[in-house]
C-alpha positions as CSV (number, residue, x, y, z in Angstrom):
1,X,-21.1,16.4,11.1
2,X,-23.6,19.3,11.4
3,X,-24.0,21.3,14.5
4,X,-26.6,23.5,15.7
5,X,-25.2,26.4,18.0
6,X,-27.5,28.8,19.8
7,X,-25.9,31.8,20.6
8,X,-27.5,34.4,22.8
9,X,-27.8,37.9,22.7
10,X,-26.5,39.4,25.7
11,X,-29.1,41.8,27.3
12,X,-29.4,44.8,28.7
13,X,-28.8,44.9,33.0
14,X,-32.3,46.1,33.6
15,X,-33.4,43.0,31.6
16,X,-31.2,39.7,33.2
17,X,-33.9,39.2,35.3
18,X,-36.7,38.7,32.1
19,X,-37.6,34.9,30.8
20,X,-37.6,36.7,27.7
21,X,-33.9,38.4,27.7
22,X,-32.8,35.1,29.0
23,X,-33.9,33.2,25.7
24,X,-33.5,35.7,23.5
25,X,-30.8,35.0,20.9
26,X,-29.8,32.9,17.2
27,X,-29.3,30.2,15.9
28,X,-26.3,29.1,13.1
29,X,-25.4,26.3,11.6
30,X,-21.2,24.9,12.0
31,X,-20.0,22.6,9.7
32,X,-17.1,20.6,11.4
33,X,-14.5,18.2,9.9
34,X,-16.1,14.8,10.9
35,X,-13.9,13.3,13.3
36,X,-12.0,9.9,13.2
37,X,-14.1,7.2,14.6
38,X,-11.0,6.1,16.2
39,X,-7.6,4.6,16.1
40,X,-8.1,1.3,14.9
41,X,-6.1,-2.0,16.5
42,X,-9.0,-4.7,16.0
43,X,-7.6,-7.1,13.5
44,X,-10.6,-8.4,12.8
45,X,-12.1,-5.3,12.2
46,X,-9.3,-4.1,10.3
47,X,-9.9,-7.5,8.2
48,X,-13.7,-6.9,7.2
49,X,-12.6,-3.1,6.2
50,X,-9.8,-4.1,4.2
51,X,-12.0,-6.7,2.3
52,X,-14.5,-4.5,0.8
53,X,-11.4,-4.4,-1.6
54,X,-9.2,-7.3,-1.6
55,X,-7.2,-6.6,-4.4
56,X,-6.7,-2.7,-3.8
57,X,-5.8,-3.9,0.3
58,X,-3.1,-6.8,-0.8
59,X,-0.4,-5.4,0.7
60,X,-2.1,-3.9,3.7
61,X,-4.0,-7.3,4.4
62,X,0.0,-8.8,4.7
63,X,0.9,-5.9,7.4
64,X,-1.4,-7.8,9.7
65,X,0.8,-10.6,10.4
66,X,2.4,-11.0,13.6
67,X,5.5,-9.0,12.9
68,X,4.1,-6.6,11.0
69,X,0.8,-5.3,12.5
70,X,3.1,-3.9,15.2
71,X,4.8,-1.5,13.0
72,X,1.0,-0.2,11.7
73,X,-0.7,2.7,12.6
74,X,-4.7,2.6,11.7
75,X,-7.3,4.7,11.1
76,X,-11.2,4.9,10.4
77,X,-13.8,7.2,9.0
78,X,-16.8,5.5,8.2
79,X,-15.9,1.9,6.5
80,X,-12.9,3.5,5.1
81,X,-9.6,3.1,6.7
82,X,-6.0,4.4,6.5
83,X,-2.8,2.8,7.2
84,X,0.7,4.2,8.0
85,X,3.3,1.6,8.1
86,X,6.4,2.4,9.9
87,X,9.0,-0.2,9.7
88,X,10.0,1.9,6.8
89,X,12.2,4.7,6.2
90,X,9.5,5.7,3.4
91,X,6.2,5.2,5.6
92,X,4.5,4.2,3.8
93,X,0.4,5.5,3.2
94,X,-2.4,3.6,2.4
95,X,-5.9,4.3,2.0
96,X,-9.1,2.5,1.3
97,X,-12.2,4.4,0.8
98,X,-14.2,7.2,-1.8
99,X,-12.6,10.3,-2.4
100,X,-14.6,12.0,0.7
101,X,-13.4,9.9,2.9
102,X,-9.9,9.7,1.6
103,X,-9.5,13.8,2.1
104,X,-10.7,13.2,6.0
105,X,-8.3,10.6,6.6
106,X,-5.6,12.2,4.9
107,X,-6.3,15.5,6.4
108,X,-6.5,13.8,9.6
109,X,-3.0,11.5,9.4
110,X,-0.2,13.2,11.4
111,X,2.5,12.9,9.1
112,X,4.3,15.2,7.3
113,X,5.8,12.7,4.2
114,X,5.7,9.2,3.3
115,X,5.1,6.6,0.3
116,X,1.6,7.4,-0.7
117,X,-0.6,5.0,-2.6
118,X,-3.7,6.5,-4.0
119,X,-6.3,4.6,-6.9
120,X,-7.3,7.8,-9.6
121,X,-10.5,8.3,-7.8
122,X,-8.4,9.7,-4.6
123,X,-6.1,12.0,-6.5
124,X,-8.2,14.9,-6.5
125,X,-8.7,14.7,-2.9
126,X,-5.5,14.2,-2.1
127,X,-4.1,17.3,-3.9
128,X,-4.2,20.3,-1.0
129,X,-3.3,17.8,1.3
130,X,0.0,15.8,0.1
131,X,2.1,17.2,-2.5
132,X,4.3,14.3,-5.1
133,X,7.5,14.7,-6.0
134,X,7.2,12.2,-8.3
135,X,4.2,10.7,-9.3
136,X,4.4,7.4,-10.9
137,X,1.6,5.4,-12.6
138,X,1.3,2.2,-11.8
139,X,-0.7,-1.3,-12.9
140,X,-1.4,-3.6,-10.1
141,X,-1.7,-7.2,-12.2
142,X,-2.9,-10.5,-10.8
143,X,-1.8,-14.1,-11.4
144,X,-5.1,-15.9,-13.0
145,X,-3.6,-18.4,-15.7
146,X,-0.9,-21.2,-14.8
147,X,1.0,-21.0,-17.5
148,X,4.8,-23.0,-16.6
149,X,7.7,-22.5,-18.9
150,X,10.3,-24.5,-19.3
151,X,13.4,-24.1,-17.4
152,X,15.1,-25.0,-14.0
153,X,15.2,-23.2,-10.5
154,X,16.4,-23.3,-7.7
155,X,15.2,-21.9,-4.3
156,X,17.1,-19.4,-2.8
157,X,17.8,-19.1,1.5
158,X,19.4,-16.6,4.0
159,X,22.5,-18.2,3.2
160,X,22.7,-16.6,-0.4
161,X,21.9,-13.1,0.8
162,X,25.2,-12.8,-0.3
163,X,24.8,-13.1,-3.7
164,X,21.0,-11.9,-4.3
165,X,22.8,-8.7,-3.1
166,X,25.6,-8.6,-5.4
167,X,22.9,-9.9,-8.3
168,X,21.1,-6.5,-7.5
169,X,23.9,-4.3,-7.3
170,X,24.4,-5.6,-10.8
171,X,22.7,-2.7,-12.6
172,X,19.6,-0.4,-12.0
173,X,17.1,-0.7,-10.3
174,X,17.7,-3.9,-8.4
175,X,16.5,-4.8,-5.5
176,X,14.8,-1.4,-4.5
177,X,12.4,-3.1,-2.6
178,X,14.2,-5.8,-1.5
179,X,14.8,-6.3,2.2
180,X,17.1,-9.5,4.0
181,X,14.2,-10.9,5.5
182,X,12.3,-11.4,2.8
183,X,14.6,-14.5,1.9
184,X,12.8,-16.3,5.2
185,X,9.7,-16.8,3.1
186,X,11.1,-19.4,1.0
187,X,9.4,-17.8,-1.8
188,X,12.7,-16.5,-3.6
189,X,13.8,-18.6,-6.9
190,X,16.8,-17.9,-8.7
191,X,19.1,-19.4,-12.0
192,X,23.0,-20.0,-12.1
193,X,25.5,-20.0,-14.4
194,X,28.9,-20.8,-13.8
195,X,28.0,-20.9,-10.2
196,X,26.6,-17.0,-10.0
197,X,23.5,-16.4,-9.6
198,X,22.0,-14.1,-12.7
199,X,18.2,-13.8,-12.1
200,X,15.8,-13.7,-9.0
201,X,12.4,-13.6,-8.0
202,X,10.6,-13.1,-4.8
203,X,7.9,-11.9,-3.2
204,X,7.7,-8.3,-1.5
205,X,4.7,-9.7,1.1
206,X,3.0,-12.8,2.0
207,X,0.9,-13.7,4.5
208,X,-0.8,-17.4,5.1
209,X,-3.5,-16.6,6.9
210,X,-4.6,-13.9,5.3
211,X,-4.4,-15.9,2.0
212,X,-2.5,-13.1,0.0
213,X,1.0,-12.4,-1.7
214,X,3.0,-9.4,-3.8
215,X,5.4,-10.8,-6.0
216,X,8.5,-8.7,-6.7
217,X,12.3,-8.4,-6.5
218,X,12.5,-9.7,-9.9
219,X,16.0,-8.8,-11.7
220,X,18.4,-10.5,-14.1
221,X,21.6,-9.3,-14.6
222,X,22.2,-6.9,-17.9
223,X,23.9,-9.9,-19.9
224,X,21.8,-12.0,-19.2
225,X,18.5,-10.6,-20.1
226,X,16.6,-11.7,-23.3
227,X,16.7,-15.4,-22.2
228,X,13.4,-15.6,-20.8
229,X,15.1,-15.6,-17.5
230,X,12.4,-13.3,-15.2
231,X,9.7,-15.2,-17.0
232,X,10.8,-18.6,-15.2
233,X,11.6,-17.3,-12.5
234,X,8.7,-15.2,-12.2
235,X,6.4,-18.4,-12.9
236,X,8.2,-20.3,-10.4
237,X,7.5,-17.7,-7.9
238,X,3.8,-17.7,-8.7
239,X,3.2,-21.5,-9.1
240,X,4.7,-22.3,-5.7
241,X,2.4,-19.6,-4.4
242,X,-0.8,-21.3,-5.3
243,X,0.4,-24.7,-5.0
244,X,0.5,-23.0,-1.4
245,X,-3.4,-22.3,-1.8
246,X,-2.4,-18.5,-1.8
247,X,-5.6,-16.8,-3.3
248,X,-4.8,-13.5,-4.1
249,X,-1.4,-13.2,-5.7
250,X,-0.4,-9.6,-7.2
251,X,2.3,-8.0,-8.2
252,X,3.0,-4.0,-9.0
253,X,4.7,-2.5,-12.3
254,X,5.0,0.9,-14.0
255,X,2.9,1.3,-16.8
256,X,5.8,2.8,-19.0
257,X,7.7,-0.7,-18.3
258,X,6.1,-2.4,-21.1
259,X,8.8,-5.1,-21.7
260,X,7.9,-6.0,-17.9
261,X,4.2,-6.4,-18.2
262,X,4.5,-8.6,-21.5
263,X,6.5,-10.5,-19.5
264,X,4.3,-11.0,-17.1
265,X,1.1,-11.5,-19.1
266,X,2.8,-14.6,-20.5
267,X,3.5,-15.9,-16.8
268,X,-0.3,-15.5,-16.3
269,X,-0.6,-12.2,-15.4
270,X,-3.5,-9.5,-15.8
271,X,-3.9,-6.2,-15.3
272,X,-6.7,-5.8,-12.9
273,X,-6.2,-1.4,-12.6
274,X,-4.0,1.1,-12.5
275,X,-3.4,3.4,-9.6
276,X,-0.5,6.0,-8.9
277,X,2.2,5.8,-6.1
278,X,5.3,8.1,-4.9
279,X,7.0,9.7,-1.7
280,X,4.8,12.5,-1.0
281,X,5.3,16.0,1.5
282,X,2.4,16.9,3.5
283,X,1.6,21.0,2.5
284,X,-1.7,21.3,4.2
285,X,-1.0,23.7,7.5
286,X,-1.3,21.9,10.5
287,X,0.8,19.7,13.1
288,X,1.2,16.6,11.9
289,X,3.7,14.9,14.7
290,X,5.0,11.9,12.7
């Protein structure tokens, strides 16, 4: 926003009492930071922001389901929008919008780190704003082709938290993102042998009415991988999803994790774009209060 300021000069005593020392004076132009529209808590509002990119918004479009949407903090500039989900110990930071826009919001959030998810268009504006410690590059991927291999699954329940968390505990990586009540979906889908289980699939989010899902928490234990394991399960996962009528079903992997993406291309996976993610510290000066 542009403002015009007129700033007079200030006269002379004799001349206070003049028309002409009263308007006498300059003009100069202020540029000021547009401001947040405001601190959005319209759903549906929220919804027709968030779907001028479905795909990029997955995640965020899940966050407002009952349960969820009251650990969000939104915000607006424009038709852009920013979200800071706190049920997290990461927090973490989502933003939809051009790379203007992204610099206001982010200048404008009042937190000082979090899990920040940018597409490459936003990294530039991001950069004297949030600082990575670690930046990783990621490929969002989308389930287009039902492709079904062969094999047996089971669903998984609460009742075998137990051993999903021993499954992860297994070896690296497991279960990073993988939270209890995730298991109430009844989207997880695992394989025994001998009676333990040794691989798992789930889903990170999923929301009904909002017709999305982010499928995740894959892992097979170290001796068991090479079977074509995380492929059925995977496929499972994502068959039950659409038999659901889910519409948009994603899922997130590191471009360096090549062995991961074949295996889900031959699910019926495809890479849809890339876009970068990591825990991030605030180092513009201000007061962020979060």
């Amino acid at each position: 926003m542009t403002v015009i300021e007129f700033e007079p000069t200030c006269p002379n005593a004799s001349d206070r009492g003049s028309i002409s020392a009263r308007i006498s004076g300059s003009f100069r132009i202020i540029e000021y930071n547009p401001r947040l529209e405001q601190r959005l808590t319209d759903k549906a509002e929220i919804r027709r922001r968030l779907n001028i990119d479905r795909e990029w918004s997955l995640y965020a479009l899940a966050d407002l389901d009952d349960g969820m949407f009251e650990h969000c903090a939104w915000w607006a500039v424009k038709q852009s929008v920013a979200l800071v989900f706190g049920a997290l110990p990461i927090r973490p930071i989502f933003v939809l919008g051009d790379a203007k826009s992204t610099r206001q919001l982010l200048t404008a959030l009042p937190v000082t780190a979090g899990y920040l998810n940018l597409k490459p268009h936003q990294l530039d504006a991001a950069k004297e704003i949030y600082r990575y410690r670690e930046l990783h590059e990621m490929q969002r991927m989308f389930f287009e082709d039902l492709k079904q291999p062969a094999g047996t699954v089971e669903p998984l329940t609460a009742r075998d938290l137990e051993q999903v968390e021993r499954l992860y505990a297994s070896g690296d990586g497991g279960g990073v993102a993988f939270a209890p009540f995730q298991l109430d979906t009844g989207l997880f889908r695992g394989i025994r042998r001998d009676g333990e289980l040794v691989s798992v699939a789930g889903v990170h989010v999923v929301s009904r009415n909002e017709s999305v899902a982010g499928v995740g928490n894959i892992f097979t234990r170290p001796d068991y991988r090479g079977q074509g394991m995380a492929q059925i399960v995977t496929s499972a996962v994502a068959t039950t999803l659409k038999e659901a009528g889910i519409r948009t079903i994603g899922l997130n992997v590191e471009l360096t994790n090549t062995s991961a993406i074949r295996v889900y291309e031959r699910v019926g996976f495809r890479t849809h774009f890339t876009y970068y993610e990591g825990m991030a510290d605030r180092v513009l000066e201000g007061s962020p209060n979060v």
